[in-house]
C-alpha positions in Angstrom: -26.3 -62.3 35.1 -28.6 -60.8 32.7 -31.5 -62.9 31.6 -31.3 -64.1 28.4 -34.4 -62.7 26.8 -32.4 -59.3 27.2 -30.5 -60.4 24.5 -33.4 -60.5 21.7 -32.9 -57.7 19.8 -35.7 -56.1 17.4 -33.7 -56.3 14.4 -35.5 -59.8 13.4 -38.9 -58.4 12.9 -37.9 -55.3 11.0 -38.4 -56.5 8.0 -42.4 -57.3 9.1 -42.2 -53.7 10.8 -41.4 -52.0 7.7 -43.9 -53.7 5.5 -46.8 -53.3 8.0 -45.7 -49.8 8.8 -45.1 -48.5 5.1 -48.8 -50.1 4.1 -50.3 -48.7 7.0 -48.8 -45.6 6.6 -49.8 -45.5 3.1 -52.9 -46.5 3.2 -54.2 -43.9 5.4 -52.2 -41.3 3.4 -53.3 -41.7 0.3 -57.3 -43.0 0.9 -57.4 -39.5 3.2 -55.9 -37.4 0.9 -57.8 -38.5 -2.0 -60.9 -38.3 0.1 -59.9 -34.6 1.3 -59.0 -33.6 -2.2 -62.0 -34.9 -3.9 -64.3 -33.2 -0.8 -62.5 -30.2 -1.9 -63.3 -30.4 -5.3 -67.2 -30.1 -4.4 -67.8 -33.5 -5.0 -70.9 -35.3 -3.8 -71.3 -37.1 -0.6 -72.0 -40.9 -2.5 -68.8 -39.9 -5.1 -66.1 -39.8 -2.5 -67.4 -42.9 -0.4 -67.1 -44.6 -3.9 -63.8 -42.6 -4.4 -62.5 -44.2 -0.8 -63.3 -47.9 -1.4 -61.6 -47.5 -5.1 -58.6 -46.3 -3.2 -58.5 -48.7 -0.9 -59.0 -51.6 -3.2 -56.7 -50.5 -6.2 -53.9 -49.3 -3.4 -54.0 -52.6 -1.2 -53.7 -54.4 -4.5 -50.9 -52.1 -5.9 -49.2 -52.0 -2.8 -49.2 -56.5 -2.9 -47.9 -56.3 -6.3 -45.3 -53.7 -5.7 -43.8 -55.5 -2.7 -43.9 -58.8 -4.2 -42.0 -58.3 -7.5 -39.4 -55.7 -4.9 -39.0 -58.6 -2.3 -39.0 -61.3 -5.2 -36.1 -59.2 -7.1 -34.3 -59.3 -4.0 -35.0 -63.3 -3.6 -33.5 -63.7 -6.6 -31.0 -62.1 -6.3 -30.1 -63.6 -3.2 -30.7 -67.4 -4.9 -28.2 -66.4 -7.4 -25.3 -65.4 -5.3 -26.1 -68.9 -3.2 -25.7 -70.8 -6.3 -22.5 -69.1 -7.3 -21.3 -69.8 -3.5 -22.3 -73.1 -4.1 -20.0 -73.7 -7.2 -17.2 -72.2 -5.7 -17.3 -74.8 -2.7 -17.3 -77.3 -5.6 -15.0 -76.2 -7.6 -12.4 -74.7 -4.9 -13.4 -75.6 -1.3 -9.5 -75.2 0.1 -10.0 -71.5 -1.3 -12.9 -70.9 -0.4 -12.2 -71.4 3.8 -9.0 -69.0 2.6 -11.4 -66.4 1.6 -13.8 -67.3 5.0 -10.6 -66.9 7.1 -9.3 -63.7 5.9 -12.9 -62.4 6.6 -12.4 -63.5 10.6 -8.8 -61.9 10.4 -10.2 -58.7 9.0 -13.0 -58.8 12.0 -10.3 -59.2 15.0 -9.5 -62.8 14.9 -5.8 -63.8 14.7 -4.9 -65.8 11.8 -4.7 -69.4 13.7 -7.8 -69.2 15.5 -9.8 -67.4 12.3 -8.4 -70.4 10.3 -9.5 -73.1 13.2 -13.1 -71.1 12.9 -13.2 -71.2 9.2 -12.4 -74.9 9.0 -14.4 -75.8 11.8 -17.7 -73.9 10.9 -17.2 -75.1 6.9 -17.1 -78.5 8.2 -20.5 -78.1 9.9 -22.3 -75.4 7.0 -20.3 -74.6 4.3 -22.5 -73.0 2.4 -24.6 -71.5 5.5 -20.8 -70.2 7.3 -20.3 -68.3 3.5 -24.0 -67.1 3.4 -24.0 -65.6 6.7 -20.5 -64.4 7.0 -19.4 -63.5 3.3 -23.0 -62.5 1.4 -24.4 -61.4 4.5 -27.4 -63.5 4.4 -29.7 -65.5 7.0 -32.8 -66.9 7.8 -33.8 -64.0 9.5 -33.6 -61.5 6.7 -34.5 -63.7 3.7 -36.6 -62.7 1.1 -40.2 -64.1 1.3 -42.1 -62.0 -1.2 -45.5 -64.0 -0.5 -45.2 -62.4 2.8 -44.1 -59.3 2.6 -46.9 -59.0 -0.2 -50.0 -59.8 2.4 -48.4 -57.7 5.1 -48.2 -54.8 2.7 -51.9 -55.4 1.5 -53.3 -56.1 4.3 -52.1 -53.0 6.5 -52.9 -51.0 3.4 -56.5 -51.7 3.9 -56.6 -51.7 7.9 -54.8 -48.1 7.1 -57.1 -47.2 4.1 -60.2 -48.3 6.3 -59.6 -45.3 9.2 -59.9 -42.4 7.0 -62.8 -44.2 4.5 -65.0 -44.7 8.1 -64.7 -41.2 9.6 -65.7 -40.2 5.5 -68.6 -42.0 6.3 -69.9 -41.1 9.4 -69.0 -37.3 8.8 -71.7 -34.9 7.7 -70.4 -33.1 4.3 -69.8 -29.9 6.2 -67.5 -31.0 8.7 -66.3 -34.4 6.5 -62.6 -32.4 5.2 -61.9 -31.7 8.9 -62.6 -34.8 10.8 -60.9 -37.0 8.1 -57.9 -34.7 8.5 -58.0 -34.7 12.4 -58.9 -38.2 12.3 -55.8 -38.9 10.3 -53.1 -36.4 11.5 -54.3 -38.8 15.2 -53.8 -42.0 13.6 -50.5 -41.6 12.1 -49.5 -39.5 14.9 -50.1 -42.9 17.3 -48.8 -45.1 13.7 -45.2 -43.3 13.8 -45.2 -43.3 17.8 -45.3 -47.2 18.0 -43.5 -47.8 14.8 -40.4 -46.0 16.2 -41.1 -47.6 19.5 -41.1 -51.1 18.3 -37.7 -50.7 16.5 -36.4 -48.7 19.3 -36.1 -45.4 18.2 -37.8 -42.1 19.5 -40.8 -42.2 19.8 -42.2 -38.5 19.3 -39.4 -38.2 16.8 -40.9 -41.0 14.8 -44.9 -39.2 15.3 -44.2 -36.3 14.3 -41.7 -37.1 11.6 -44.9 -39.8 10.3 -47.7 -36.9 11.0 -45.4 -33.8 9.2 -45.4 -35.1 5.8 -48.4 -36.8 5.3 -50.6 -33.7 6.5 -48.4 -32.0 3.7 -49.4 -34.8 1.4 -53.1 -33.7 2.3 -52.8 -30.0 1.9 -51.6 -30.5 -1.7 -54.1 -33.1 -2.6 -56.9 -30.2 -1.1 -55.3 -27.5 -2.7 -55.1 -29.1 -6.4 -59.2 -30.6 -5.5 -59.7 -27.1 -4.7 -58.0 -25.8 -7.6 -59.8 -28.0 -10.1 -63.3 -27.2 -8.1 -63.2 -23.9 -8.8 -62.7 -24.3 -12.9 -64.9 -27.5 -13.4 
């Protein structure tokens, strides 16, 4: 028999995965590729330090903001259809485990035993049985915009702070180049476990991650370039 840990599957945390993930991935993006695009642009040493840490903190703050009015909208959203579900119950509960059964018949069931279900599970959560098997909703996938905010800041700045350290430590001549390596690395390792944890390919997911962001950088250096040369 197979233990039953084997039966855990990774869709529970992808909702964690993709906010950590996305802010991580765009905080390393963007802070590098304004770094390389204002180091292209001839800027001094002191300005795109100072340029870095603005990124950082306007993008971990924009990126907070953004995911919590996204993930509220969707809390909403979901709070509305509960309340409707919730009336229905009221209003029409003998319908209502109608509707639930012809869901189980459309799924397989035959209609005595999807009716037995119905009644059985309505008696226990009526409004939990019609969340989960007619909206679609659970506990596991929820909305909770405070935390999907934090997550999204948060990774934003661990993302933000890789490129803004190797800016740092880099001598002006060599500073374009080792932020780019030192990126390309980072979000070459970010897409490897970020596929890996949601169990998909994991070079597929590196180099997928590592492809467009180095184009993100070479269009940010080219337009820094561009506006180096007629400033």
């Amino acid at each position: 028999m197979r233990p039953h840990s084997h039966e855990r599957h990774r869709l529970a945390g992808l909702g964690w995965l993709r906010a950590g993930v996305l802010g991580a991935n765009d905080g390393i993006v963007s802070t590098a590729s304004l770094i390389v695009g204002v180091a292209a642009a001839h800027a001094t040493h002191h300005g795109i330090i100072l340029t870095g840490v603005a990124g950082l903190a306007s993008g971990a703050m924009s990126m907070a903001a953004g995911e919590y009015v996204s993930v509220h909208s969707q809390a909403d959203t979901e709070a509305a259809a509960l309340d409707q579900e919730r009336a229905e119950l009221a209003i029409d509960y003998a319908g209502e485990s109608r509707e639930l059964t012809d869901i189980y018949v459309r799924r397989g069931l035959d209609a005595p035993l999807a009716k037995k279900v119905a009644e059985q599970l309505m008696a226990h959560d009526a409004l939990g049985s019609h969340a989960r098997d007619e909206l679609g909703l659970s506990t596991t996938s929820s909305a909770r915009p405070v935390q999907a905010a934090l997550t999204s800041a948060a990774s934003f700045a661990a993302g933000a702070l890789l490129p803004l350290m190797v800016a740092v430590l880099s001598p002006m001549t060599y500073l374009i180049g080792a932020t780019a390596a030192a990126t390309i690395l980072c979000l070459l390792g970010l897409g490897a476990l970020s596929a890996k944890a949601g169990g998909a390919n994991a070079l597929t997911g590196a180099l997928r991650v590592a492809f467009w962001s180095a184009l993100a950088m070479a269009a940010t250096a080219a337009v820094g370039a561009l506006f180096g040369k007629l400033t």
